[in-house]
Each structure stands twice: as C-alpha cells, then as structure tokens.
PDB file with one MODEL, atoms N, CA, C and O in Angstrom:
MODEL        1
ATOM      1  N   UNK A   1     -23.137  10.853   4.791  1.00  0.00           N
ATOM      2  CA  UNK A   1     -22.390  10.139   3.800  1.00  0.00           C
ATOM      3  C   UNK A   1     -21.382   9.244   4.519  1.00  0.00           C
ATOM      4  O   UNK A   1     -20.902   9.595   5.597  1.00  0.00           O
ATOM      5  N   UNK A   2     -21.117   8.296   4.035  1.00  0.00           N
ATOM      6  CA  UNK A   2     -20.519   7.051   4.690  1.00  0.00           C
ATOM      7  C   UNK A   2     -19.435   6.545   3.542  1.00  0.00           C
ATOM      8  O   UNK A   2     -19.769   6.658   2.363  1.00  0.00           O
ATOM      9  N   UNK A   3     -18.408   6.103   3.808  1.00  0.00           N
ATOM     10  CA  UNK A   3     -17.053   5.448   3.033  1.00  0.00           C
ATOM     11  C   UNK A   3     -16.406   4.309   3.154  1.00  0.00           C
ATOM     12  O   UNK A   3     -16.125   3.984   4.308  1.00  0.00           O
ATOM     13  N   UNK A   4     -16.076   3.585   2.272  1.00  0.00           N
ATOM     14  CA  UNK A   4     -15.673   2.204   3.064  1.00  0.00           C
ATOM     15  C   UNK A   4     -14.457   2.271   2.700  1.00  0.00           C
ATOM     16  O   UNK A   4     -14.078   2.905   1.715  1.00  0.00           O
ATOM     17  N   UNK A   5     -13.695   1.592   3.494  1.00  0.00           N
ATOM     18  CA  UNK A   5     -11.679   1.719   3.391  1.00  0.00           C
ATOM     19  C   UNK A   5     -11.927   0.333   2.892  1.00  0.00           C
ATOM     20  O   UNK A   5     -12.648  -0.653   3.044  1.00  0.00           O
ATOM     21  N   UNK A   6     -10.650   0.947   2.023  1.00  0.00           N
ATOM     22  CA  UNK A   6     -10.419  -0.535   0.786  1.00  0.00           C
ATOM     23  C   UNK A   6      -9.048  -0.661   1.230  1.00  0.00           C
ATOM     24  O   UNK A   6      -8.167   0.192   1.129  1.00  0.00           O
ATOM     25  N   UNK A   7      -8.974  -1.694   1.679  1.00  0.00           N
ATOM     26  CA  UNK A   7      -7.279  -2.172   2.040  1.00  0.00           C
ATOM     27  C   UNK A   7      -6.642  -2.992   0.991  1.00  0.00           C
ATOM     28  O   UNK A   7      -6.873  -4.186   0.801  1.00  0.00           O
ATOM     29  N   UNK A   8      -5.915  -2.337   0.402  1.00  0.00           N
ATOM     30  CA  UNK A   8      -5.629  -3.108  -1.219  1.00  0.00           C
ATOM     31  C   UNK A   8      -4.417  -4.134  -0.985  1.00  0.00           C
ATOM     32  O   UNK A   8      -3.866  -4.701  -1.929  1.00  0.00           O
ATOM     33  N   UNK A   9      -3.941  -4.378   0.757  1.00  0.00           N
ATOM     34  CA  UNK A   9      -2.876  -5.208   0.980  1.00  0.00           C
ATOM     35  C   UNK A   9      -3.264  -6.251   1.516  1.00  0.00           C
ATOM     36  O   UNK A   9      -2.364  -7.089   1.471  1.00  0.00           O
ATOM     37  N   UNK A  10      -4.348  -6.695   2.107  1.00  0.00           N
ATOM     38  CA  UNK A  10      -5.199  -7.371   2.774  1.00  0.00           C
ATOM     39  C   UNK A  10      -4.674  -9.234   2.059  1.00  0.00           C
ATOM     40  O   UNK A  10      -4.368 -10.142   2.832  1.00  0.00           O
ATOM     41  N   UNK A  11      -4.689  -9.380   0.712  1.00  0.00           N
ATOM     42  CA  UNK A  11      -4.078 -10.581   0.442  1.00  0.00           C
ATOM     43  C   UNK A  11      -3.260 -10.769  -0.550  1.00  0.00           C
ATOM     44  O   UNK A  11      -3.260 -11.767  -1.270  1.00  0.00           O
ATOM     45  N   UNK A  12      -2.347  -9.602  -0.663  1.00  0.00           N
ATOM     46  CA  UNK A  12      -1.408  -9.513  -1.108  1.00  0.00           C
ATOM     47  C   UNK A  12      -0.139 -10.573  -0.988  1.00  0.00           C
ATOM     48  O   UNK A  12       0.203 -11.166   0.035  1.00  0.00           O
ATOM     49  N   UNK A  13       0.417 -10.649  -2.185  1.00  0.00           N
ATOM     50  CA  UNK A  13       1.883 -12.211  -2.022  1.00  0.00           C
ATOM     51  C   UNK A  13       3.098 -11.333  -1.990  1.00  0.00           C
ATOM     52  O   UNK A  13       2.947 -10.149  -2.292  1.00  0.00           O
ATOM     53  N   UNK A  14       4.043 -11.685  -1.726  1.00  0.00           N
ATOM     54  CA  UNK A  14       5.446 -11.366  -1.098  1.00  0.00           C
ATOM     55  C   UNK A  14       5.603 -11.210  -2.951  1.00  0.00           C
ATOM     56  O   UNK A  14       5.581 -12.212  -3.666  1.00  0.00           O
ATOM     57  N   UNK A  15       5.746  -9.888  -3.472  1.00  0.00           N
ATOM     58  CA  UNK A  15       6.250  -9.457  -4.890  1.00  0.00           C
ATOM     59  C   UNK A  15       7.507  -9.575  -4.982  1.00  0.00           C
ATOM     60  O   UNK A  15       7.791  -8.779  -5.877  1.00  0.00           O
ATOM     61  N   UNK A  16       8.607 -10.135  -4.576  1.00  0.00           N
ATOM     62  CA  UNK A  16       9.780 -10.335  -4.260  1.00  0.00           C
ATOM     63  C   UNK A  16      10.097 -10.660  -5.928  1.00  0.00           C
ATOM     64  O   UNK A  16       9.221 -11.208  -6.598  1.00  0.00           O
ATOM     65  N   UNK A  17      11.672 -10.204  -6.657  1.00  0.00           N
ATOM     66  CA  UNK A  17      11.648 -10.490  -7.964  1.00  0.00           C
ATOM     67  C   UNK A  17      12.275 -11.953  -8.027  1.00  0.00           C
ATOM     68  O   UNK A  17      12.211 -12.833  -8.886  1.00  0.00           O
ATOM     69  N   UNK A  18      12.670 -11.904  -7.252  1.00  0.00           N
ATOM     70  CA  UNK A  18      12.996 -13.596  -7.034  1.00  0.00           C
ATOM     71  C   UNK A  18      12.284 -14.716  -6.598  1.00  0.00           C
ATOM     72  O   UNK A  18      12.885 -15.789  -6.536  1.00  0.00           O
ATOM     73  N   UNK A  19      10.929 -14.642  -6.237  1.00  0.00           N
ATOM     74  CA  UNK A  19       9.943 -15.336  -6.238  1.00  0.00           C
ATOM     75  C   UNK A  19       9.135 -16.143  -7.550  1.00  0.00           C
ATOM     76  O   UNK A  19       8.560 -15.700  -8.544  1.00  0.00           O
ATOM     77  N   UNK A  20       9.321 -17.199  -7.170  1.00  0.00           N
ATOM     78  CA  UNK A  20       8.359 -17.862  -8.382  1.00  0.00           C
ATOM     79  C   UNK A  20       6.683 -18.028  -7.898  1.00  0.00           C
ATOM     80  O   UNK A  20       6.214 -18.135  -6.765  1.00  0.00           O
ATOM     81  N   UNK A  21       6.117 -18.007  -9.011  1.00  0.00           N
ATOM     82  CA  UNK A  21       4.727 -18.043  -8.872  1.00  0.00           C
ATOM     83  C   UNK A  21       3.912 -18.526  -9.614  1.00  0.00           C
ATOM     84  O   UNK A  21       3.387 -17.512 -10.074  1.00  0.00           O
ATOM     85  N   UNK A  22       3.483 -19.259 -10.012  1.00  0.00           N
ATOM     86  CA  UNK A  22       2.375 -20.418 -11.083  1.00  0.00           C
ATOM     87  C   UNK A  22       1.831 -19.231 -11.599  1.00  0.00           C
ATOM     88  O   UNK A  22       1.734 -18.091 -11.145  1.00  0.00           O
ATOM     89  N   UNK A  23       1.474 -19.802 -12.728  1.00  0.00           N
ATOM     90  CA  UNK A  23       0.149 -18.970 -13.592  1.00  0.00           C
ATOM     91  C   UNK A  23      -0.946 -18.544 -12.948  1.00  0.00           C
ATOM     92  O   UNK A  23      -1.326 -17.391 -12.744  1.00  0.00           O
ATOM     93  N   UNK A  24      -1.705 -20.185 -12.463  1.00  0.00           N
ATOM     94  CA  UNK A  24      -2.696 -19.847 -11.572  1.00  0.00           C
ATOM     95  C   UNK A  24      -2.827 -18.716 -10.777  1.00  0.00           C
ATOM     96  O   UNK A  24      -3.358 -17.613 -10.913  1.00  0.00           O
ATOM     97  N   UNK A  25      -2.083 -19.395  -9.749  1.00  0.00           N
ATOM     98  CA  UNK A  25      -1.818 -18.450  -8.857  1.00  0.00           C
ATOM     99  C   UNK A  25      -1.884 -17.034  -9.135  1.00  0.00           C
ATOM    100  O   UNK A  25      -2.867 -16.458  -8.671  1.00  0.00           O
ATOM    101  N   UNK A  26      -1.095 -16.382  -9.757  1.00  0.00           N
ATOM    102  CA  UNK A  26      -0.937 -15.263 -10.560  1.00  0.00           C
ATOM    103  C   UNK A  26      -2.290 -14.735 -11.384  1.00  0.00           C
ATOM    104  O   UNK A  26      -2.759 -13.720 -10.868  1.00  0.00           O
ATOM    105  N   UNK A  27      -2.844 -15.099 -12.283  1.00  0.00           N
ATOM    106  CA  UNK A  27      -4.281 -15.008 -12.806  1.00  0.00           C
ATOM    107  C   UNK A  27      -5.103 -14.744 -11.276  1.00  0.00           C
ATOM    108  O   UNK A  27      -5.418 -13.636 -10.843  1.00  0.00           O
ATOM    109  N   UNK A  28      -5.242 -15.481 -10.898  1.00  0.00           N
ATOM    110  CA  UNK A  28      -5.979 -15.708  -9.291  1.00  0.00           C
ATOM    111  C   UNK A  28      -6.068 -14.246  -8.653  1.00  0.00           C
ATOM    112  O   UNK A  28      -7.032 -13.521  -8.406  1.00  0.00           O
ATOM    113  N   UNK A  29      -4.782 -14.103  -8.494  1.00  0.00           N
ATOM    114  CA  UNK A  29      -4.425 -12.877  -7.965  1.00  0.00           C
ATOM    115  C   UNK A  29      -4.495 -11.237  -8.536  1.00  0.00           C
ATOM    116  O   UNK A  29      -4.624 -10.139  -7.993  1.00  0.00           O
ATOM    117  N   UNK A  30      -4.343 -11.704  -9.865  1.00  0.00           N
ATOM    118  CA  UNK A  30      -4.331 -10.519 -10.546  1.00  0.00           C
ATOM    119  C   UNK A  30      -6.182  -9.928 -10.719  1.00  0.00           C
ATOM    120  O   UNK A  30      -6.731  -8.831 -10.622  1.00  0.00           O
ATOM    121  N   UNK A  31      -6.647 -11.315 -11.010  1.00  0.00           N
ATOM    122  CA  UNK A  31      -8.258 -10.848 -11.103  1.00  0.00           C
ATOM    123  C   UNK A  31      -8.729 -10.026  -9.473  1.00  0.00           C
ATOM    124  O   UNK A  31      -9.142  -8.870  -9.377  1.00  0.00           O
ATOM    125  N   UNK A  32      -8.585 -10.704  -8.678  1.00  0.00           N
ATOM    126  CA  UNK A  32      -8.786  -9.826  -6.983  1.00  0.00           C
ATOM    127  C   UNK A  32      -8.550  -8.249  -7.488  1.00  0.00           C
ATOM    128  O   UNK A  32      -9.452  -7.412  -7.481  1.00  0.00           O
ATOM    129  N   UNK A  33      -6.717  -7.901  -8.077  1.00  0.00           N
ATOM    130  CA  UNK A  33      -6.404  -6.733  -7.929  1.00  0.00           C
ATOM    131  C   UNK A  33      -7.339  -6.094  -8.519  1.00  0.00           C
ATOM    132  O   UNK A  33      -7.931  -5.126  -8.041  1.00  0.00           O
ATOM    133  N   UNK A  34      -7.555  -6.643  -9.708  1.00  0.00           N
ATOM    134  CA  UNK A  34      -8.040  -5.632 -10.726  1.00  0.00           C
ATOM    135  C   UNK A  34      -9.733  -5.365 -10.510  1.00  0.00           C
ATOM    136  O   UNK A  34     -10.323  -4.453 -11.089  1.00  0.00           O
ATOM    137  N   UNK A  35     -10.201  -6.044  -9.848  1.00  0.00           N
ATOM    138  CA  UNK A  35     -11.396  -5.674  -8.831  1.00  0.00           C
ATOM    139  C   UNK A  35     -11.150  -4.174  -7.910  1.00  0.00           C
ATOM    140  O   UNK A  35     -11.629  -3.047  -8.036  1.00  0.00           O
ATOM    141  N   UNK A  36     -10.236  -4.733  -7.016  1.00  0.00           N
ATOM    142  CA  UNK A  36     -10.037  -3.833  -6.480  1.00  0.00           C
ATOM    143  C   UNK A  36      -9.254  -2.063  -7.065  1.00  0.00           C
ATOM    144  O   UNK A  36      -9.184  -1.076  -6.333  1.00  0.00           O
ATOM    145  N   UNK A  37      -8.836  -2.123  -8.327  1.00  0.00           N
ATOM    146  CA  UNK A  37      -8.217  -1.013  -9.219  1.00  0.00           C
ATOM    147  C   UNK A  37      -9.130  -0.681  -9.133  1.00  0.00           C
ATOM    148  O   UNK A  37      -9.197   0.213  -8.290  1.00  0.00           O
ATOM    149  N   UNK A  38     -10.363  -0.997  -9.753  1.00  0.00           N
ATOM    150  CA  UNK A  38     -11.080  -0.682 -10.231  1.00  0.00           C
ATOM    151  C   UNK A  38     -11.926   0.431  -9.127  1.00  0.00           C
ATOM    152  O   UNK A  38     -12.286   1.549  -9.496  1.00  0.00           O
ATOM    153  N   UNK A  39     -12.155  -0.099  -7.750  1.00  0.00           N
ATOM    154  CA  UNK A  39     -12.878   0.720  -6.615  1.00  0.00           C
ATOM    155  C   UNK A  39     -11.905   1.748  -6.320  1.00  0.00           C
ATOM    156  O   UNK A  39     -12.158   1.988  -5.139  1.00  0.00           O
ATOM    157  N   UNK A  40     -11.015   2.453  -6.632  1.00  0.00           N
ATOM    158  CA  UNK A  40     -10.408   3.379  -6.942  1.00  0.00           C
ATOM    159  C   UNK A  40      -9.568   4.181  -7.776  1.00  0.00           C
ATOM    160  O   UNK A  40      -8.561   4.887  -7.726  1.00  0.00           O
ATOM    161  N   UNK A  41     -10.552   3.695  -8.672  1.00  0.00           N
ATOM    162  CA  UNK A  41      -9.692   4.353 -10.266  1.00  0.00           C
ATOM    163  C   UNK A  41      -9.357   5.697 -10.204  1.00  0.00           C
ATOM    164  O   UNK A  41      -9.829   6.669  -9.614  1.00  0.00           O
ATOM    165  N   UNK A  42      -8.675   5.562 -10.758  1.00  0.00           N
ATOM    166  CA  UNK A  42      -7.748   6.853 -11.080  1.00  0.00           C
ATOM    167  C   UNK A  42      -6.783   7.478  -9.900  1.00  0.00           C
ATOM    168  O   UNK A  42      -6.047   8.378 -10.304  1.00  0.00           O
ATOM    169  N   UNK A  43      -6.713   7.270  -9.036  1.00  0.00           N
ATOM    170  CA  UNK A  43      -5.804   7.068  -8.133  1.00  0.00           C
ATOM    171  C   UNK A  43      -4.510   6.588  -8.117  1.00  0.00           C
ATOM    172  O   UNK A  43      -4.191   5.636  -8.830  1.00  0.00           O
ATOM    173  N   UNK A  44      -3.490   7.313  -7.156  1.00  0.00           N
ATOM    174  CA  UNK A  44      -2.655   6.720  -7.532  1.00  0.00           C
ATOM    175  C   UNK A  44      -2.157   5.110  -6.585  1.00  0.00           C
ATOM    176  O   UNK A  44      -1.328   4.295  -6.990  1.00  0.00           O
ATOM    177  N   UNK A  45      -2.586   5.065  -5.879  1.00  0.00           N
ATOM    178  CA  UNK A  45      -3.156   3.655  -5.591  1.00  0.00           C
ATOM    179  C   UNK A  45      -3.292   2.773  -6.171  1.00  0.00           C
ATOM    180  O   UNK A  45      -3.098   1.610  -5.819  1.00  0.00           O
ATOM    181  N   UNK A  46      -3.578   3.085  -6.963  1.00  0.00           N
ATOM    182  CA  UNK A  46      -5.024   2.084  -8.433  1.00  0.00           C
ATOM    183  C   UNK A  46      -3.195   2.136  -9.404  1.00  0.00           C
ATOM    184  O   UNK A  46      -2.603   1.065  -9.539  1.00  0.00           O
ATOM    185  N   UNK A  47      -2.651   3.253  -9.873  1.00  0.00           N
ATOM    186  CA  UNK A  47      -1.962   3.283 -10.610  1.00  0.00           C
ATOM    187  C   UNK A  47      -0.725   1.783 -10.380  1.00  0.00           C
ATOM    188  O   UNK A  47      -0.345   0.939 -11.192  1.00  0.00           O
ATOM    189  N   UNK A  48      -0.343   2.025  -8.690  1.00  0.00           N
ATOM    190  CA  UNK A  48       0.883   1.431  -8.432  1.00  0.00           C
ATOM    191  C   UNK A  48       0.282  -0.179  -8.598  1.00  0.00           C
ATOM    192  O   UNK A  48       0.895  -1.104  -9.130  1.00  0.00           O
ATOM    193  N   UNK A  49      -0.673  -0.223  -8.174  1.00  0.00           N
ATOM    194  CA  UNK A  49      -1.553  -1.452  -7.653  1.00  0.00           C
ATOM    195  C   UNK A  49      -1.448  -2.448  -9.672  1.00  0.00           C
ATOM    196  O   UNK A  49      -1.019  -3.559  -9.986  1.00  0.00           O
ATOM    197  N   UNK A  50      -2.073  -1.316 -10.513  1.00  0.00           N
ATOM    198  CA  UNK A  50      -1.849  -2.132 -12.003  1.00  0.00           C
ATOM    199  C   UNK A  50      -0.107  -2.171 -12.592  1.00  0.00           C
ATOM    200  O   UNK A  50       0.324  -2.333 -13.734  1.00  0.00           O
ATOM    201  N   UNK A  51       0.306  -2.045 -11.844  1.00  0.00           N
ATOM    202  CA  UNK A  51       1.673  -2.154 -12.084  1.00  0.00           C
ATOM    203  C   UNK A  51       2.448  -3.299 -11.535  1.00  0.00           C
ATOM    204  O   UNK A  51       3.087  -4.113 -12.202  1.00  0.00           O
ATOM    205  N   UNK A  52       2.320  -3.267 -10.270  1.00  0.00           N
ATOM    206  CA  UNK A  52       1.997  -4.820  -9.712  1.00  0.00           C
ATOM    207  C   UNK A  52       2.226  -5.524  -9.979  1.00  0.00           C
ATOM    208  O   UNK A  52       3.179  -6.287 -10.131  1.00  0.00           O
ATOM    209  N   UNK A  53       0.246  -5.240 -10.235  1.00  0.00           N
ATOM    210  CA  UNK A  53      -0.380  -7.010 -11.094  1.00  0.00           C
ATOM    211  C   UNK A  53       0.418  -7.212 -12.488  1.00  0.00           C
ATOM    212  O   UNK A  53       0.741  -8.334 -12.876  1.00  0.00           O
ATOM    213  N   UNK A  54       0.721  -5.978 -13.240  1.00  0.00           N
ATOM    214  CA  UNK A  54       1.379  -6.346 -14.738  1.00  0.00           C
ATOM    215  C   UNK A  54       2.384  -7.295 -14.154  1.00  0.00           C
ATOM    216  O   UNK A  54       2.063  -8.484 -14.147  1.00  0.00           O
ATOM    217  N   UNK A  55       3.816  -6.876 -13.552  1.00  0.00           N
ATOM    218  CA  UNK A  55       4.534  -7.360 -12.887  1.00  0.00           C
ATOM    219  C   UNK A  55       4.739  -8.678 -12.812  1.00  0.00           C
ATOM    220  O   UNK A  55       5.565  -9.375 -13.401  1.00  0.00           O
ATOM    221  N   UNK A  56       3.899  -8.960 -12.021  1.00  0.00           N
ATOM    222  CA  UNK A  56       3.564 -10.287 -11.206  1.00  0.00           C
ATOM    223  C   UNK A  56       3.050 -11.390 -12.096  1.00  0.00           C
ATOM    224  O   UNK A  56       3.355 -12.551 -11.821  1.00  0.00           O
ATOM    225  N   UNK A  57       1.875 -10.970 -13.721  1.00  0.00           N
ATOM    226  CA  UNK A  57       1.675 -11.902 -14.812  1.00  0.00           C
ATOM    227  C   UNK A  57       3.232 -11.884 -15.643  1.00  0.00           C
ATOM    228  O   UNK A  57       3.782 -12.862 -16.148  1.00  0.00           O
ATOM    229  N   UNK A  58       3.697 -10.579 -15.612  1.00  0.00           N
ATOM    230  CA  UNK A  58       4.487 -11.023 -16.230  1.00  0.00           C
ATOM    231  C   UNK A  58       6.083 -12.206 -16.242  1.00  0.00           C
ATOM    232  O   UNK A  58       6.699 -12.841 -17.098  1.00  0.00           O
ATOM    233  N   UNK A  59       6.222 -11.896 -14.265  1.00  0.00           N
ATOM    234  CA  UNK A  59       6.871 -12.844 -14.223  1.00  0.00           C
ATOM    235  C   UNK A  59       6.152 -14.260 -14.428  1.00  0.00           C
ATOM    236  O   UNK A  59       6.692 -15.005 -15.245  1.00  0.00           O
ATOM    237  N   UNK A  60       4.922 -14.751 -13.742  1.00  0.00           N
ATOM    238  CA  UNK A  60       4.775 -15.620 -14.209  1.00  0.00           C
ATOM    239  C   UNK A  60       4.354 -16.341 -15.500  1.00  0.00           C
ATOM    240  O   UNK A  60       4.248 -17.518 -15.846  1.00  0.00           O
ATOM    241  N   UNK A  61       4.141 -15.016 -16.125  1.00  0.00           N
ATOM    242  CA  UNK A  61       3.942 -16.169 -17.815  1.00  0.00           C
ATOM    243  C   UNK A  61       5.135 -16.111 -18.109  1.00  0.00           C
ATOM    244  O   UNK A  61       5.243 -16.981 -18.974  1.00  0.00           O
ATOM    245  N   UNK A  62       6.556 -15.457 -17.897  1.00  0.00           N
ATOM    246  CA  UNK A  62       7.935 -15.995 -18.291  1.00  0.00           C
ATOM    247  C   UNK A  62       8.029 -17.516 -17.800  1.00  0.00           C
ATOM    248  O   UNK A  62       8.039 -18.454 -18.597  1.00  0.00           O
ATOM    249  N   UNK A  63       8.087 -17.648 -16.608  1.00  0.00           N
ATOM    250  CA  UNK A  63       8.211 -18.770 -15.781  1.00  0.00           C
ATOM    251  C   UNK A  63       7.195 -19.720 -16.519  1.00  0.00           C
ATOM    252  O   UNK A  63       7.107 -20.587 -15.650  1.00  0.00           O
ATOM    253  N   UNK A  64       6.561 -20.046 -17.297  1.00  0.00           N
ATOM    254  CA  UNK A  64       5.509 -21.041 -17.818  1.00  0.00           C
ATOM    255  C   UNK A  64       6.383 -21.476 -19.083  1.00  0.00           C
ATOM    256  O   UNK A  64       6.809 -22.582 -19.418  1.00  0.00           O
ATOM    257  N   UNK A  65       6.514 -20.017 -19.755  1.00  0.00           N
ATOM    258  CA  UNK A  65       6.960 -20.055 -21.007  1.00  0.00           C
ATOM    259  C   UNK A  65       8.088 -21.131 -20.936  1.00  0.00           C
ATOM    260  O   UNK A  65       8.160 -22.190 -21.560  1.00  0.00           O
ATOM    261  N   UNK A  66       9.072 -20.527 -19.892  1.00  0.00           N
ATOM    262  CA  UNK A  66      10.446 -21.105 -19.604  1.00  0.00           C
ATOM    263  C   UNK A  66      10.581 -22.422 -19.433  1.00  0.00           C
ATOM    264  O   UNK A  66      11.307 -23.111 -20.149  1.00  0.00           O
ATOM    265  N   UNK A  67       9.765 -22.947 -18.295  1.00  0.00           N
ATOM    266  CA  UNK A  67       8.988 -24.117 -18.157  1.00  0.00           C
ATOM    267  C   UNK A  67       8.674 -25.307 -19.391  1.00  0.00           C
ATOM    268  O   UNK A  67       9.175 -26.421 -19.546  1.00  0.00           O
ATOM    269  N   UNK A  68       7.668 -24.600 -20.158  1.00  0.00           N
ATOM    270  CA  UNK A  68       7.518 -25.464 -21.310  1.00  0.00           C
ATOM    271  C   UNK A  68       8.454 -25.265 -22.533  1.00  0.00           C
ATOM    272  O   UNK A  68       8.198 -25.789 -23.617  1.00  0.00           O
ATOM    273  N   UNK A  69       9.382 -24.607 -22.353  1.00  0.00           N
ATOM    274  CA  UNK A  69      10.677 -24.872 -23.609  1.00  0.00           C
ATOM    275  C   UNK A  69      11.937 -25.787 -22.782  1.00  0.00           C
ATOM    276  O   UNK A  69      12.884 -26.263 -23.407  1.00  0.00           O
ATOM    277  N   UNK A  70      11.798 -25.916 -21.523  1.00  0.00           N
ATOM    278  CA  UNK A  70      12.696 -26.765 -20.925  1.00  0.00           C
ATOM    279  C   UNK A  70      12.108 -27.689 -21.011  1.00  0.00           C
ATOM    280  O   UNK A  70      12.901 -28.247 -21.770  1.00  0.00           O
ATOM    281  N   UNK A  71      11.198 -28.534 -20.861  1.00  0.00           N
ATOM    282  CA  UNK A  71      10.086 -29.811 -21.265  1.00  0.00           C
ATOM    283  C   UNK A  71      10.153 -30.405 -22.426  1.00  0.00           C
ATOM    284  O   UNK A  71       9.896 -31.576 -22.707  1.00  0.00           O
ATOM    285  N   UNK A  72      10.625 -29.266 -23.303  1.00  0.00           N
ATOM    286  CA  UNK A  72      10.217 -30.013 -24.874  1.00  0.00           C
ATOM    287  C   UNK A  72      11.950 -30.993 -25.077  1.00  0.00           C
ATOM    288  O   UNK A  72      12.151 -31.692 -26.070  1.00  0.00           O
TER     289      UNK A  72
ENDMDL
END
C-alpha cells in the first residue's frame, strides 16, 4: 500500500487580515483549497483549511462590496 502527502501549503497566499485580495484571486484560490479539503475530509486539516478559505472569500467579497458602494 502506497500514500501520497498532500501539502495543503504548497500555494498558499500570505492570510494576513490586513491584506487585500480581488475576488478573482480569492475564488481562484478557494476552488484549489476546496479540492484539496476534499483529499482529506474529515480531518482536522481539512477542518482548519475550510476555515481559511471561508475567511479569505469573505474578506474579499467585503472588499468588492466596499468597492462598488464607493463607485456609486
């Protein structure tokens, strides 16, 4: 039996709360994670890892939101 190591930091972005981050970007990123949640579900790995990604959409759909009410 054989195992493959999943390095879930491999292209990971600086989660810093003071970091801004595009949508894109963010979507981009979040789809990778949630690939990778997924190859170790239920884990707590997997747990910290969807917490993250919530995180990380959530700052950036503030930052969009914010964005387009300063525009109008």
């Amino acid at each position: 039996m054989s195992a493959e190591i999943v390095r879930l930091s491999d292209y990971r972005i600086d989660d810093g709360a003071d970091s801004e981050i595009d949508l894109a970007t963010a979507v981009d990123v979040a789809i990778r994670d949630l690939r990778e949640i997924l190859t170790c579900w239920g884990s707590e790995i997997a747990r910290q890892r969807a917490q993250e990604c919530e995180s990380t959409l959530r700052r950036a759909y503030c930052g969009f939101v914010d964005d387009q009410t300063a525009s109008q």
